[in-house]
N, C-alpha and C positions, 0 to 999 in steps of 0.2 A: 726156581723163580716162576715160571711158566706152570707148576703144580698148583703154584700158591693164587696166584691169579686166578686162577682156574675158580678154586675153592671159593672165592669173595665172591664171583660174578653168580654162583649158583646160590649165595646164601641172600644175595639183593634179589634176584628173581623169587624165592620162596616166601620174600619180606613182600611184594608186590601183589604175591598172589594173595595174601593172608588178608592186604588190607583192602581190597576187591570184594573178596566173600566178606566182609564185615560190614561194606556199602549195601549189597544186596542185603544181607539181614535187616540192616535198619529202614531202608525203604520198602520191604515187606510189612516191617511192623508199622511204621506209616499208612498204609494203605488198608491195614486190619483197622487201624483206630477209625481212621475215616470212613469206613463201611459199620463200625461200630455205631458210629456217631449218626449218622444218617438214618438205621434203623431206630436209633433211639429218638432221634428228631419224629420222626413218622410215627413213632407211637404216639409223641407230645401234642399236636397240631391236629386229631384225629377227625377235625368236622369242621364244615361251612358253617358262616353264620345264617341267620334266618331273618324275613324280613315278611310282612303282608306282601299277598299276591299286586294287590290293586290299591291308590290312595285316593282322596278327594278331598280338594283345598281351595280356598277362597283369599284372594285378595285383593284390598281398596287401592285402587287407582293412585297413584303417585306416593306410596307406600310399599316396603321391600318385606313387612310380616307374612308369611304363608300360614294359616291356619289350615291342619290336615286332618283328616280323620279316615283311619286311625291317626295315632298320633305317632311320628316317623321314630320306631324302636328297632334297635336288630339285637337278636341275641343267636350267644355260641355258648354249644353243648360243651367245652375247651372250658368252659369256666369252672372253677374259680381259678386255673391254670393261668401264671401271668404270661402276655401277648398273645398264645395261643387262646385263651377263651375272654379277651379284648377286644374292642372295635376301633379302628383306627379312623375311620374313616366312609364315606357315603360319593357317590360317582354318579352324578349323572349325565346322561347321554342325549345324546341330541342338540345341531348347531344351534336352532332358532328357538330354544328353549332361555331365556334366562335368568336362570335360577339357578342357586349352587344350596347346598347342604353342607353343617356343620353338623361336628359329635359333639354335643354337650357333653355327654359324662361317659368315659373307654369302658366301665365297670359295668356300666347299666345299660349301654349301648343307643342311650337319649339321642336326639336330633333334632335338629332344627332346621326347616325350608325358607331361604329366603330369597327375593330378587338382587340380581346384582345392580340392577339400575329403575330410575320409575318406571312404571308401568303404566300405559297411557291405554284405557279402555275400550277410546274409539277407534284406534289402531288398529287391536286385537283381543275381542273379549274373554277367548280360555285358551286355555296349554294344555297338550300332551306330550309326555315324555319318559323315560326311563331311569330308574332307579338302581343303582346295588349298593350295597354295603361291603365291607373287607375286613377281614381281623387284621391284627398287630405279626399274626408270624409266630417264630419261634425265639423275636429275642427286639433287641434297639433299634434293630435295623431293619426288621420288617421280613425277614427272611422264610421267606416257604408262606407267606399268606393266603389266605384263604379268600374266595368272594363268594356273594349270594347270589340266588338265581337273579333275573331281573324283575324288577314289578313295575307298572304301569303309575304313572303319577295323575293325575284330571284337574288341570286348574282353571275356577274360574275368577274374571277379572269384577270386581263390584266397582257399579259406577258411584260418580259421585257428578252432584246439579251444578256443575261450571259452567256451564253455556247456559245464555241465554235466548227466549223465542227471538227468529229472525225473518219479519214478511218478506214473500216474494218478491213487492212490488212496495216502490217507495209513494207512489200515489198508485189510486184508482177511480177512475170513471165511471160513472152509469145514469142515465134519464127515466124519466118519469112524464107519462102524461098529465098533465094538472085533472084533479078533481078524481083520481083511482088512488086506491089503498092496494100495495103490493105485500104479494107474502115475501119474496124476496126480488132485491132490486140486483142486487151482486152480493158475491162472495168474497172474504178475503183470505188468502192463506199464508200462514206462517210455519215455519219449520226450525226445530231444536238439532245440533247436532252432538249432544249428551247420545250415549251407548244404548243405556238401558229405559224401556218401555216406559218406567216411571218419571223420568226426565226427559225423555225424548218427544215425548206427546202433547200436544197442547191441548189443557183440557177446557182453559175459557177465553173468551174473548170478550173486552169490555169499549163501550165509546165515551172516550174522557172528555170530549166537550160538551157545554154544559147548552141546558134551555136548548135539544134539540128536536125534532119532531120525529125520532129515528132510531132502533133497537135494532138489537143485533144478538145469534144465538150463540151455542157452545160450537156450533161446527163454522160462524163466522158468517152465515147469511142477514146479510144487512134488508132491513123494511123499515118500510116510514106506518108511523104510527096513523097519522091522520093523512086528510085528503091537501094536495099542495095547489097554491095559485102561483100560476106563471108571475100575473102582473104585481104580487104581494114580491115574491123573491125567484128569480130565475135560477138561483145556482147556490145550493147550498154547500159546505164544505166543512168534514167533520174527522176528525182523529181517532184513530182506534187503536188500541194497545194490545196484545197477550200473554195469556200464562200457561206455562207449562207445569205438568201436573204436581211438580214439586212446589208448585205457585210460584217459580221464579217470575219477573217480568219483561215483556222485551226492554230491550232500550233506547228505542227508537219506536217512536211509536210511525202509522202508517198514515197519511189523506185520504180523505177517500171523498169525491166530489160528486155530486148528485146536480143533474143539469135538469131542469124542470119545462118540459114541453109544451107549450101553449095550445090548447086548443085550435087547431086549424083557425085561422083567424085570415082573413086578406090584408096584404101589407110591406112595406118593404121590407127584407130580412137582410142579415149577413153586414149589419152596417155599423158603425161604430161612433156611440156619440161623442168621443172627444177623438180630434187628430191634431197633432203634433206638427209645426212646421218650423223646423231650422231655417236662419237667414243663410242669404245665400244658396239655399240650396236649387231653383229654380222654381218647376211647376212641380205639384206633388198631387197622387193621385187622391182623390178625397173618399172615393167608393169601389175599389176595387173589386172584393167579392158581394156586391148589392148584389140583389134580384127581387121580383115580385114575385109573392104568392099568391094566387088566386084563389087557391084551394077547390082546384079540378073546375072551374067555372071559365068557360069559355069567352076571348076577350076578344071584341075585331077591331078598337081604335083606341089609343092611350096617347096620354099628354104628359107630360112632365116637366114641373119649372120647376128649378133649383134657383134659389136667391141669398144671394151674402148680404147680410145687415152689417155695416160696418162703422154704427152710431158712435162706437165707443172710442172709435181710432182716430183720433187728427179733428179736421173738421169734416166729418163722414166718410171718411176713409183714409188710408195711410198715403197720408201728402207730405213730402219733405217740408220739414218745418222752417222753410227759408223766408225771407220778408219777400212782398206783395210785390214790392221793387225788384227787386233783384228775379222774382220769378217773372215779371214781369219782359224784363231783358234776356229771359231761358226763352221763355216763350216766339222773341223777335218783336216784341211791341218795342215800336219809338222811344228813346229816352226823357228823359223830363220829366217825369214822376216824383209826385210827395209822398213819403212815408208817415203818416200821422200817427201809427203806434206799433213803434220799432221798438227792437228788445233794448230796456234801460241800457245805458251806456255813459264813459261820461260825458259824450256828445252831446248824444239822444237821451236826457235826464227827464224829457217830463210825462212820463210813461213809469216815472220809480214808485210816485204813490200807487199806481191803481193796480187791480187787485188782480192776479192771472185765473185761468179756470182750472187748475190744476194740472198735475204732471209733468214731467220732464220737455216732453213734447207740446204742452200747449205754455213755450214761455211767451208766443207770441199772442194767445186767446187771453183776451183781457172779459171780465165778471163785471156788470156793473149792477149794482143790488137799488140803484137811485140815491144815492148818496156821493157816488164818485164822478169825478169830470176833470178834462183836463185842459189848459191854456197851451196853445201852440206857438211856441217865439216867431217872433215878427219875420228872422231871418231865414225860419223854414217855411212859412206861409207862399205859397204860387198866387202871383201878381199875372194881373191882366189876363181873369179869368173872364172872358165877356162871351161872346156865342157859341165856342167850341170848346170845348171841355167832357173829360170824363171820371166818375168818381166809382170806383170797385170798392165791393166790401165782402167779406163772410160774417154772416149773422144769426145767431140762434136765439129764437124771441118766443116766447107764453102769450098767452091771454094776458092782459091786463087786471090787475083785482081791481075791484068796484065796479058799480054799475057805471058810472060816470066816468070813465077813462080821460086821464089828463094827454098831452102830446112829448110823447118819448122822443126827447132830439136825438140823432145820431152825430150829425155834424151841423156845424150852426157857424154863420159866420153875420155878426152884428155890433152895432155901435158899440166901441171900447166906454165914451162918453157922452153925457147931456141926452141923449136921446135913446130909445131902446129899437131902432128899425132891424130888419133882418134881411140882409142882404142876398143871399143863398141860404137853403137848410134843407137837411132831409130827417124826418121822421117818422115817426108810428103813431100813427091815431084809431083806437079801434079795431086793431088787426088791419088797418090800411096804412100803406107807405104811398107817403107824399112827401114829392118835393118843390123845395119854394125857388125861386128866382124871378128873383126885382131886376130888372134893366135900370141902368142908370138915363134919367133925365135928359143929359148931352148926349147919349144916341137915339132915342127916339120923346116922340109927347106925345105919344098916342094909347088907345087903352092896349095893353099886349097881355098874351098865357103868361101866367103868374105861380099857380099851382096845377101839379100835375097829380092826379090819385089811381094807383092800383088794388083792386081789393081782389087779395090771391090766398088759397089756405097755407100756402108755405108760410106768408108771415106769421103767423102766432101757432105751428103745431111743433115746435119744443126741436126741433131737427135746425140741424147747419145746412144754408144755400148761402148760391154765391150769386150776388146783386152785380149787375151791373147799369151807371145809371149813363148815357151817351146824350150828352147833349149837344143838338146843331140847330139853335135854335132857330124859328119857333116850336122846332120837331126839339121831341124827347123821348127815347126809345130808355124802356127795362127791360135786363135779361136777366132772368135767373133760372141756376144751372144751364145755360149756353140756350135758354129758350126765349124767345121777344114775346113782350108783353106792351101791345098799347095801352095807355091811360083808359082808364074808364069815365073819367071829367077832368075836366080843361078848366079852369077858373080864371078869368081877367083878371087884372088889375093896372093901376097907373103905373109910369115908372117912379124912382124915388129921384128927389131933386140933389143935386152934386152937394158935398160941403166939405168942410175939410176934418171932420170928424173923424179920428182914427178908428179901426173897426180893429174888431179881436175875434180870430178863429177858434172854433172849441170842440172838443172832443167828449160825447158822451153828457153834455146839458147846455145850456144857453146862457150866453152871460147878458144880464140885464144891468146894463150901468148907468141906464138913465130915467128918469121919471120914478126913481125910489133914494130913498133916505142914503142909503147903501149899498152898491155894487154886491151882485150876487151871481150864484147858476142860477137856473128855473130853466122846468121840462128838462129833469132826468129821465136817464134810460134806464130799462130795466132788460137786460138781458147778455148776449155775448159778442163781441165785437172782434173780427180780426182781419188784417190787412186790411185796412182802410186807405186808399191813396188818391191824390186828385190827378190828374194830367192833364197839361195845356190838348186839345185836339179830338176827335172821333178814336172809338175804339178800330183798328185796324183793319180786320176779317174777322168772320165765325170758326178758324182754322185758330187764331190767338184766343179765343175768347175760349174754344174747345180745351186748347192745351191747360189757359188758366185754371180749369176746374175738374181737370184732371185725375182718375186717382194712379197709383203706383204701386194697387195689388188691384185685384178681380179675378175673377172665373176664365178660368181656360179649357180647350176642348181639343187633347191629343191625337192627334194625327184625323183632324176630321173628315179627309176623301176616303179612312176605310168606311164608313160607318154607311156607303152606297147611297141607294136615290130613293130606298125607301121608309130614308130616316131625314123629316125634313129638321132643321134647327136654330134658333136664332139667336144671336148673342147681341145684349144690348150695347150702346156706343160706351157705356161707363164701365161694360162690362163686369157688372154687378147681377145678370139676372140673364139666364139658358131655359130655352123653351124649345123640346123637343115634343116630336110628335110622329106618331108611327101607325100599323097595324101589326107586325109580329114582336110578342114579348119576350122573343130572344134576343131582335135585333136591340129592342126597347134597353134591356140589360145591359149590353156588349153597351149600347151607345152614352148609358149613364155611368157606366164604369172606364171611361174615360174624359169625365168630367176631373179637372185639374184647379187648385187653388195656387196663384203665382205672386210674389212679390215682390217690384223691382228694385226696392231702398235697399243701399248698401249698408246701412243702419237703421229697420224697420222700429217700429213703436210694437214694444211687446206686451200681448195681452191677449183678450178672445173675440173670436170673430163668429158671429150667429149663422149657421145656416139654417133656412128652410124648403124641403121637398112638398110639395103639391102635386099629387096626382088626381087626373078626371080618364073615365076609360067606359067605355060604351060593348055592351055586348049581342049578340047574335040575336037577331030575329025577337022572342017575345018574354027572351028567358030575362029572370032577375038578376041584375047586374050588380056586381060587389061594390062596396064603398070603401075607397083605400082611405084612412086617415095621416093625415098630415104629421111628419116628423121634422126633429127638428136636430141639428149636431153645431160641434162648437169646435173652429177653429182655433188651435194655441200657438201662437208666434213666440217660439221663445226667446230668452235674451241677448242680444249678437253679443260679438265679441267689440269690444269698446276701443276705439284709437287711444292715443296716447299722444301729443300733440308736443315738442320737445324745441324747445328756441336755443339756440347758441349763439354766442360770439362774444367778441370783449367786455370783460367788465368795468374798464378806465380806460379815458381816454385824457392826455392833456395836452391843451393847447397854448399859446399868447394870447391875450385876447386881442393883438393888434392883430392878428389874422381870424377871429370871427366876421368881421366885418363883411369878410369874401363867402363865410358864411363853412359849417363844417358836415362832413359825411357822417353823420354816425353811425349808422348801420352797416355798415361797406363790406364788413365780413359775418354777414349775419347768414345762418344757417336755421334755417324750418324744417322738421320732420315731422312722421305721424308712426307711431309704431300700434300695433296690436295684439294682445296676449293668444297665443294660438289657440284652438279647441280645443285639444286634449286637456286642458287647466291649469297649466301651469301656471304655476302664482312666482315664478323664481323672476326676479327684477333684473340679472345680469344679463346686459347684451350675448356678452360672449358665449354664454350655455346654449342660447339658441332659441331662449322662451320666448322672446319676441319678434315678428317678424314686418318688416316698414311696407306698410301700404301706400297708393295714392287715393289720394282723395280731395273735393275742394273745402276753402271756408268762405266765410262768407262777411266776415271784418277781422281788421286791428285793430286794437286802441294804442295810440301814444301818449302814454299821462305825463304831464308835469309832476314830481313829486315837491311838494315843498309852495315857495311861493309861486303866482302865477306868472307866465310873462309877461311884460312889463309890454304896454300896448306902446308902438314905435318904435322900442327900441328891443326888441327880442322878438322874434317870431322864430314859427317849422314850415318850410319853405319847400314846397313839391312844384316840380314843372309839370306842366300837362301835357306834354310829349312825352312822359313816363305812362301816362295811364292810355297811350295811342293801344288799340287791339287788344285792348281788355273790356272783362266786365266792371271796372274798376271806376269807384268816385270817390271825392273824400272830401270831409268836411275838418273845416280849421278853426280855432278856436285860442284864449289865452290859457286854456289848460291842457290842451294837448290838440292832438289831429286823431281823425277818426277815418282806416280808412276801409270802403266795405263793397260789398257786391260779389257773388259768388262765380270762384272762377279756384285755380289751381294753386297748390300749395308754391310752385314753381312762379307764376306772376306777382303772387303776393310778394315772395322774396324779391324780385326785381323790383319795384318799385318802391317798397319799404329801404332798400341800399342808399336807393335816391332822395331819401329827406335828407332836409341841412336844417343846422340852426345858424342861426343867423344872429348876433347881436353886434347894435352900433353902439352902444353905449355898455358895456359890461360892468357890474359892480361886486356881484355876487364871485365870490373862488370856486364853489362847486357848484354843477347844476347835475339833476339827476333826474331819468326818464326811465318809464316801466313801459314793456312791451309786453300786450296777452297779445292771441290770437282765439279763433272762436269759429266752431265747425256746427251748422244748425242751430241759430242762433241763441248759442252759450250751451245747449246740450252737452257740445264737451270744449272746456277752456283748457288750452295752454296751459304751460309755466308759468308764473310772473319772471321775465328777464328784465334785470337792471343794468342800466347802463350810466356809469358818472362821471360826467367831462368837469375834469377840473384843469382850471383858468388862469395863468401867468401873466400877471398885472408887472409891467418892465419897472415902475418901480420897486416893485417888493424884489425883482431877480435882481438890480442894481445893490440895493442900500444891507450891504452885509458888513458885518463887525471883521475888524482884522485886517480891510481893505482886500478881502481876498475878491477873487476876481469870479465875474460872471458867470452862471452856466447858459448853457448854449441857447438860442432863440427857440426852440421846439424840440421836447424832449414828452416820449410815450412812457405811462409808467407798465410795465409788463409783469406780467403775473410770468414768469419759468417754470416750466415742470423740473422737478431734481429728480435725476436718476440714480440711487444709489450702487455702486458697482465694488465688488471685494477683488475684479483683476489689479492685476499690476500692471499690466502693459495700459492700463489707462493712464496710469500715473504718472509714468517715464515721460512723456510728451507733456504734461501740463508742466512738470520742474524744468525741463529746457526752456519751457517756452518762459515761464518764470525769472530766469537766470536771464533771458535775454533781456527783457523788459527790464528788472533793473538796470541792466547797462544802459542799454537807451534811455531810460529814465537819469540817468545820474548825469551822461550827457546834456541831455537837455537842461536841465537844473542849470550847469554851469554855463553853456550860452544864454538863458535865459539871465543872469548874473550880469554877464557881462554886459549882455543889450541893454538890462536896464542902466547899469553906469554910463554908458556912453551915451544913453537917449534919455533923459532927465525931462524931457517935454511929456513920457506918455503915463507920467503920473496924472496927468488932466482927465484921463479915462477913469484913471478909482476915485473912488467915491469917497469924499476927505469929512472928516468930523470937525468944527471951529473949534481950536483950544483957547483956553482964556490966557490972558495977556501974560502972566505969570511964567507960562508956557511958552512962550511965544521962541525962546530960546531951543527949546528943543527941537523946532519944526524942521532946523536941518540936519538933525540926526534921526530923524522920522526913518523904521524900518518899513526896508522894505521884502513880503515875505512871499512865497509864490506857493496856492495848494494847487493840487491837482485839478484842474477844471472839469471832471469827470465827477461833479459830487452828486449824489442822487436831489430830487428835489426835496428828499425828506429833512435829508442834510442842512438845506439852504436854510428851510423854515426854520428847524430848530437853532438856526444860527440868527434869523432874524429876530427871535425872540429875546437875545438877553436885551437888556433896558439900560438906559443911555446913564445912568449911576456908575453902572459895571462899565461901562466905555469910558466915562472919566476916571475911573480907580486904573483900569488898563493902563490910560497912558499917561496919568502922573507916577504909576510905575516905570514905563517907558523910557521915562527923562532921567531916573536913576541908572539905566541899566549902561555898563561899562562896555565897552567894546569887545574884551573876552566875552561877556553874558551876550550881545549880541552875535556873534561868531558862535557858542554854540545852539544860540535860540534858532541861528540860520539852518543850522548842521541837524537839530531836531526836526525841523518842518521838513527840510530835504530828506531825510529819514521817514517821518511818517508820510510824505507824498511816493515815496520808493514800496513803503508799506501797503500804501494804499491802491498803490499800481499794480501791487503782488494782489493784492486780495479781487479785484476787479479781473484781473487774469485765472486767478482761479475761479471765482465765481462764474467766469465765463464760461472756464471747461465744463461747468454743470449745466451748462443751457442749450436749450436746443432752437 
């Protein structure tokens, strides 16, 4: 057993060795093949491909073609052997190269260079970089490939004309002395930025505005053709454009300004003929960089008068356009003054025909061409005008046409009839102003001054002064513009004899009512009239008479203790005219570059205001001294910001009319504002945005119209106490169509006193009456709203006699306009249904004591108001219902109930007499219902009011 064992283990070891040497054999013959194959490979593969040393290629800008020369080939000696004499493929090297290469054709070893992205010229105009080529190998996979040496690639980038020329400078400047021709005055330069030489360069330069006096060459130097005059054109301005040598053009062309240099000339320089003045803004400096030129000429003494012409503005200047009254009372003159031509009104109506002198601001400057004239009612006429008296006026008067000058009346006051005497007058005869005053008979009988004559050039040279005539008699003093003017002749005459002749005051001709066929004018005026006013007394002081004529801009002179002690200077009292005087032309400058134009209207008159400079100036010893010519600049006020003048308050009011009697408030909650749209311009109308902001300011009337008919004289009147106008500048005049009330004071006084009117009626007929409220800020420049206000009037029989016997509404009931607020909460809601819920209960209570009271008290049917039924009837009167609404019914309610017609009242209640005691039990049960209804609805309606 142990033999046999033996035997097996030796023949498994013999079996292990056998298949060991059999591994070795075959992985020998594996490794012969694979050295086989290797050699064989290396025979197959036997060469590099070939390629040019060097290339040279071009390509256009934002294009990926490479054009090469040569043209990009590799070959391999391997051919026609396939992968081995193939080309697979082209390598180039280098990061910032970008460009790749394709093999068109592996057989022929074709290629093609192209960008992998654009190529932007001005970035980067050429490329160098490295090339190879590669065979395919010795099979699919590329195995054992071959590469070529490297060659050098040279790219360059071609431009193309995308840009266009771009000047340095968007304007250019340069001067010229007048009367020289320049080769060049400037230059201007523009630059491409295209790559290449041929678009990068500018090769023309052209000037596109046309009819110029001015060429320009290829390198951009600008010359004027001919000789320039300063005083033809100081400053020319011209366009010029370029090309770049592709002939692109810019696209913006350049300015270029040419300032033309006057001949040294003596003169003011540095000055500017138009300046600008916003309201409001205070003084504004008029010559800040002036100076004089002498032109090297030596100066030892200079004058300088600057003068504002201000012919255009107001009546010679910017004067608040308020009446002659009313400025009269700014001023501190006494009251009692007549306004003879106040802005139309419906007061002040007899000033609507005549003609104004134009503009916004002249609505109180009345035209009269000798054709207009006006009658002054009886009631505005000043009585017991006898020794002291004064009459102002503003008047702008011509020459007369014709040789023969007729007598221009201004104011005339004479016989209405039978006779034509003239009692007072003042007129124009000749370019002389004379005035008349007769004494009456019953104060003296002796010969007394009759006519008074001034012959002054202010009357007839086309300018506005201000007259003033003071009489104390037998003295008569003229002033105009704040200066006294004696008479130059005195003339007697008698006095006139008393009678009882009515006389008639006239404005602007002479009424002659007696001694002709027919009542006429004669001796029209021809010229301009404004504020015209009489006053009982002597004018005051030369302090009032100063302020009257006033103006509220003129010349100012900033901070005038720099300007030292040897700059003397004098501003006149109108402040209209600065006359400085010096010996050094430094000071002389410094001192007229702080000459100021100032304005004090919070609403100036916008327009232009003249200046003129005069200078006289004296030089050294025996030299020739310059002559400066006179200049002239134009002040522009421009257009302020405009109020907005806004009236509020109830628009119905109703009363009884047993309580006009006592007379009613109407105004009582009346609210004035002024608002003003800001500067920046905003045109938006909503309070809330903030576009407009409420100024103060004053006016200077109300009107209160009647709309409709007038009142009824005795028995309707507008009713003001004059303890309301105590500490005001406040008067007013009353009338059957309204109250007028006026004098300039605060927006704040007007409202107080305006609360204070009542109407008043003893006899009322009329159910509505209805009043319009304007107000008016320089008189009518800017008017108010029209606010209406309409009191309607309960007449006790029409609230008595209602159908149905229902019962009365109350003595005095307002009708109210409610704001409704709509609201989507709910918690609004909650509280209006309780309160609802309650209200009916109390409601239905009541109802039934009301029931009862009436059965048990049978006497207070004598209170309703019973209809006579005919005898027929006569049976039903004690079944007569009785029915109760609500006593809360609006007054609209009432009316349309008192409209049905007494037809319908008898068909009612011979219905009535049919109706059965169930039909009245639930006719009862209906009314109690809709009065429960109506209680609900008046409870809700409530909840929406505020």
């Amino acid at each position: 057993m142990f033999i046999l064992c033996k035997c097996e283990r030796d023949q498994e070891e013999q079996k292990d060795q056998r298949s060991f040497t059999t591994m070795q054999r075959i992985l020998l013959l594996m490794l012969l093949a694979l050295g086989l194959s290797c050699v064989r490979a290396h025979r197959v593969n036997k060469h590099k491909p070939w390629i040019e040393s060097s290339y040279h290629g071009i390509i256009t800008e934002n294009t990926d073609a490479v054009l090469l020369d040569p043209p990009l080939v590799a070959l391999d000696k391997d051919a026609p052997v396939p992968y081995a004499g193939e080309i697979c493929g082209f390598h180039v090297q280098g990061l910032s190269a970008p460009f790749e290469a394709v093999v068109l054709n592996r057989t022929s070893g074709e290629g093609r260079l192209r960008a992998r992205g654009p190529i932007d010229c001005e970035r980067q105009r050429e490329f160098t970089f490295i090339i190879q080529a590669h065979d395919c190998g010795t099979g699919p996979k590329g195995h054992a490939k071959k590469r070529s040496h490297k060659a050098v690639v040279h790219v360059q980038v071609g431009d193309v004309n995308e840009f266009s020329p771009v000047f340095g400078q968007l304007e250019y400047h340069g001067s010229v002395t007048e009367g020289k021709v320049y080769d060049s005055i400037l230059q201007v330069q523009a630059s491409d930025q295209d790559c290449s030489p041929q678009y990068s360069q500018i090769c023309n330069y052209q000037i596109t505005s046309q009819d110029t006096a001015f060429a320009i060459d290829r390198n951009g130097n600008i010359r004027n053709t001919e000789s320039l005059s300063f005083d033809k054109k100081s400053h020319y301005k011209i366009r010029v454009t370029a090309f770049d040598c592709g002939q692109k053009r810019a696209t913006q062309d350049t300015v270029v300004h040419i300032h033309v240099k006057p001949i040294c000339k003596p003169g003011w320089q540095g000055w500017s003929k138009l300046v600008d003045y916003e309201p409001g803004m205070g003084g504004k400096l008029l010559f800040p960089k002036m100076h004089l030129e002498t032109c090297a000429g030596s100066v030892s003494w200079i004058r300088t008068t600057v003068e504002l012409e201000t012919s255009g503005a107001g009546r010679g200047c910017d004067r608040q356009s308020y009446s002659e009254r009313s400025l009269q009372k700014l001023c501190g003159a006494s009251s009692g003054s007549t306004d003879l031509l106040p802005a139309p009104s419906g007061v002040f109506n007899w000033t609507a025909t005549l003609v104004t002198d134009g503009g916004r601001d002249s609505d109180l400057t009345y035209r009269f061409d000798g054709r207009q004239a006006a009658k002054i009612p009886d009631w505005v006429v000043p009585q017991n005008l006898t020794h002291q008296f004064t009459i102002t006026t503003w008047m702008k008067h011509g020459p007369s046409p014709g040789q023969r000058a007729e007598k221009e009346t201004l104011l005339c006051n004479s016989d209405k009839t039978e006779m034509n005497r003239h009692h007072y007058s003042l007129y124009v005869h000749n370019c002389r102003l004379v005035f008349l005053l007769r004494t009456d008979y019953t104060q003296t009988d002796s010969f007394r001054p009759a006519e008074f004559h001034w012959k002054l050039e202010q009357i007839c040279d086309k300018e506005w002064h201000y007259y003033i005539i003071s009489v104390d008699f037998p003295v008569v003093t003229l002033y105009v513009d704040g200066v006294t003017f004696d008479p130059y002749l005195v003339t007697d005459d008698w006095p006139i004899h008393s009678s009882q002749i009515d006389v008639q005051l006239t404005v602007g001709a002479c009424w002659q009512g007696g001694e002709v066929s027919k009542a006429k004018f004669t001796q029209y005026f021809r010229g301009s009239l404004s504020g015209l006013t009489i006053r009982p007394g002597k004018i005051e002081s030369q302090k009032i008479i100063s302020c009257l004529q006033s103006c509220k801009e003129g010349l100012d002179i900033t901070s005038p203790e720099s300007l030292g002690q040897r700059i003397k200077f004098h501003l006149n009292p109108a402040q209209s005219l600065v006359v400085m005087e010096g010996e050094d032309l430094e000071q002389m400058n410094a001192a007229l570059r702080k000459v100021s134009y100032i304005n004090s209207r919070q609403f100036p008159t916008k327009g232009a205001r003249h200046l003129r400079i005069s200078t006289a100036v004296q030089c050294f010893g025996e030299d020739v001294c310059i002559s400066v010519p006179d200049i002239e600049a134009v002040v522009m006020v421009m257009q302020p910001s405009e109020p907005r003048i806004t009236i509020s308050g109830a628009e119905h009011l109703t009363i009884p009319a047993s309580d006009l009697a006592l007379g009613l408030s109407l105004f009582r909650d009346l609210h004035i504002i002024s608002t003003v749209i800001k500067s920046d311009g905003q045109t938006n109308t909503d309070h809330r945005s903030g576009a407009f902001k409420e100024i103060t300011h004053n006016l200077d009337y109300c009107d209160i119209m009647v709309l409709g008919e007038e009142l009824r004289a005795g028995l309707e009147s507008l009713e003001l106490h004059h303890s309301a106008l105590s500490g005001k500048h406040l008067e007013y005049a009353n009338s059957s169509t309204g109250m007028s009330i006026y004098g300039v004071d605060s927006i704040s006084h007007y409202t107080e006193v305006i609360r204070q009117v009542r109407y008043q009626s003893r006899q009322a007929v009329d159910s509505v009456r209805t009043f319009r409220l304007t107000c008016s800020e320089l008189n009518g420049r800017y008017i108010s709203d029209q606010y209406t206000l309409q009191v309607n009037i309960l007449h006790s029989e029409e609230a008595i006699e209602h159908v149905n016997h229902v019962m009365a509404p109350p003595k005095y009931m307002q009708i109210i306009h409610p704001t409704v607020i709509e609201s989507n909460s709910y918690s609004s809601v909650v509280p209006a249904v309780a309160t609802a819920v309650i209200v009916l209960c109390i409601a239905a209570l009541l109802v039934a004591l009301l029931s009862v009271y009436r059965l048990n008290q049978p006497e207070n049917q004598e209170h309703i108001h019973k209809h006579p039924l005919p005898e027929k009837q006569a049976d039903c009167d004690g079944s007569s219902l009785s029915i109760t609404v609500n006593p809360l019914e609006s007054f609209q309610e009432l009316q349309s109930a008192e409209e049905v017609t007494e037809e319908e009242e008898e068909e009612d209640k011979e219905e009535d007499c049919d109706i059965s005691s169930t039909d009245s039990d639930s006719d009862e049960e209906e009314t109690t219902t809709s009065f429960i209804q109506h209680q609900t609805r008046m409870q809700w309606g409530s909840s929406t009011l505020h």
